[in-house]
N, C-alpha and C positions, 0 to 999 in steps of 0.2 A: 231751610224752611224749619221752623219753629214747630213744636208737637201740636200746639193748637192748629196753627196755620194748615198742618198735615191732618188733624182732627175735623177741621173745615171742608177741608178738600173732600174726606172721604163722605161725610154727609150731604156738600153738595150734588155729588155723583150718587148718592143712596136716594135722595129727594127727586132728582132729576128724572130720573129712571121712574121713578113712582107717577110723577104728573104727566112724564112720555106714555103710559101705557093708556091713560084716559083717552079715552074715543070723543070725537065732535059735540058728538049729543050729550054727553056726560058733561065735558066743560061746560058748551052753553047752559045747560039747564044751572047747573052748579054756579057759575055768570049769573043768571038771572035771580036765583036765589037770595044769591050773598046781595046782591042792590035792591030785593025787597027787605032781605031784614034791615039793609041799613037804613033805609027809610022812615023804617020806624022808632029808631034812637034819637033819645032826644038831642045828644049833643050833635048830630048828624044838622036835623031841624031848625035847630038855636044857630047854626054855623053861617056865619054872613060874608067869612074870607075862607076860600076853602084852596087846598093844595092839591090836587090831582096827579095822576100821570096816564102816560097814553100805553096803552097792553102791550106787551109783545107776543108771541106764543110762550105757551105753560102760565101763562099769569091770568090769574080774576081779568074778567072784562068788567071795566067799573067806568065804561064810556059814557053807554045811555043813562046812566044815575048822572056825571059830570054834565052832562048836556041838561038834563034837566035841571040837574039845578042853577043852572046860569041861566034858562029861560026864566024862571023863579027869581029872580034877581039876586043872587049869592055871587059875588067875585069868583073867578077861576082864573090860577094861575095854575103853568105845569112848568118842570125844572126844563130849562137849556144846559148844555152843559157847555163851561166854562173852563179852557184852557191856560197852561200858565201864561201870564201875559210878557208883552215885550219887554225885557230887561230884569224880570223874575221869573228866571225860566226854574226855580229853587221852588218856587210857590207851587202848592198841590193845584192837580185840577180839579173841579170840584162843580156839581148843579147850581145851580141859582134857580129862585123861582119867576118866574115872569109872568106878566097878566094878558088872558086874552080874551077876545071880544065876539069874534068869529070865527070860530072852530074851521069851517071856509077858507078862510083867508088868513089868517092867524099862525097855521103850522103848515111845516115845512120839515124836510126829513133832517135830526142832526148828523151829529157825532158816529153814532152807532146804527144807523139806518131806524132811529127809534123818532116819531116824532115829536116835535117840540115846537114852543113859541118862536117865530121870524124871529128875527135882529132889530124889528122895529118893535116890538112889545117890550113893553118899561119891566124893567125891573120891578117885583113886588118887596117888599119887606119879610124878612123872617118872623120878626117876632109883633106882626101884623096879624100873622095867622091864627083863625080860629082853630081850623080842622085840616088835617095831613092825612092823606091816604099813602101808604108805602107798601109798596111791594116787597116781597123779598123770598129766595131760596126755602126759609126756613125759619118759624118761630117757635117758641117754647111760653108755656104758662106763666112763667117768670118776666116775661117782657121781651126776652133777647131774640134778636135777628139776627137771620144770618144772611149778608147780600152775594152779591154774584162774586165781591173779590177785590175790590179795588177802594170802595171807601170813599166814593162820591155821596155815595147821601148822606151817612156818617156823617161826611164835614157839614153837610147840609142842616141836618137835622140836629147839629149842636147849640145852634140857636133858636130853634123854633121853643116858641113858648107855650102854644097852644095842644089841644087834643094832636096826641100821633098815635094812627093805627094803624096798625098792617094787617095786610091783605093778603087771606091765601086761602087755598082749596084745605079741606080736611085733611088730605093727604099730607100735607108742608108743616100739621104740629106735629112735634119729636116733643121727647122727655126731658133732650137739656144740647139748647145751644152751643159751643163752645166759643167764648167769648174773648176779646184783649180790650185793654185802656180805652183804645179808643171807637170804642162800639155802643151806639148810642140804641137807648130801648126803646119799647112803644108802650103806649098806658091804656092802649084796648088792643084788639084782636077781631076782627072781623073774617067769618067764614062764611060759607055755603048753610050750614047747621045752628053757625055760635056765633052768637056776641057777648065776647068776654071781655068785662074791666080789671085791669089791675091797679 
């Protein structure tokens, strides 16, 4: 393991432990906060393909803001995740985005007990997307993310051309991410508190 990789390590267990101690009512409130402010950013409003994902615990709930704006008529797709395929078992695995229609009927638990679009939901385009919501471990004012460890959205978000912002509780910004090659950044910041552009 590599100094950064062990630099990672130790901050995800530092961040971890932080959003562990937050109680129910602290989240939701903190959840409903962060999808009022977003609401009111323009690039949020102007967003007509948007990229979501579905919460796990310790993460922003940014459900009922994705629900609503698919009643609004804005595209939502959320990533499935994509294993290496048959006869490239060399190929990373990695999210794709896919589009769905009926929150209902549309997901299904994947990969990680996380939900995602069926198998019958089309692929969306990468660099279709207006606006990316991304979770993540950890960011910094700089732009950098830090994900759980594996490097699924990374590959993901190398293509996205549009707005990518992550999403975290005031507790998840630090002073400096520690980053490699292939660690892709985000160009806002969305919290409970802040909405920062970089």
């Amino acid at each position: 393991m590599s100094s950064v990789q062990t630099q990672k390590l130790v901050l995800r267990n530092k961040i971890r432990e932080r959003v562990r101690a937050m109680d129910t009512p602290s989240v939701e409130a903190a959840s409903r906060d962060a999808c009022s402010r977003l609401t009111r950013q323009p690039r949020w409003q102007a967003a007509r393909t948007v990229l979501g994902y579905a919460p796990i615990p310790g993460e922003l709930d940014v459900w009922p803001l994705l629900i609503a704006g698919l009643n609004a008529g804005k595209r939502l797709s959320l990533p499935r995740f994509v294993g290496p395929s048959i006869g490239k078992a060399d190929a990373p695995a990695s999210y794709v985005p896919c589009e769905i229609v009926s929150p209902e009927k549309d997901l299904c638990p994947g990969q990680f007990g996380i939900r995602e679009p069926a198998q019958w939901c089309p692929q969306f385009e990468l660099n279709r997307l207006d606006f990316t919501l991304v979770p993540g471990v950890a960011f910094d004012l700089q732009g950098r993310r830090l994900g759980r460890g594996k490097g699924f959205y990374d590959r993901m978000l190398a293509a996205v051309r549009g707005t990518i912002c992550g999403v975290a509780f005031d507790e998840q910004i630090v002073e400096e991410v520690p980053i490699e090659p292939h660690d892709t950044r985000v160009n806002c910041i969305l919290t409970p508190t802040r909405w920062i552009e970089l």
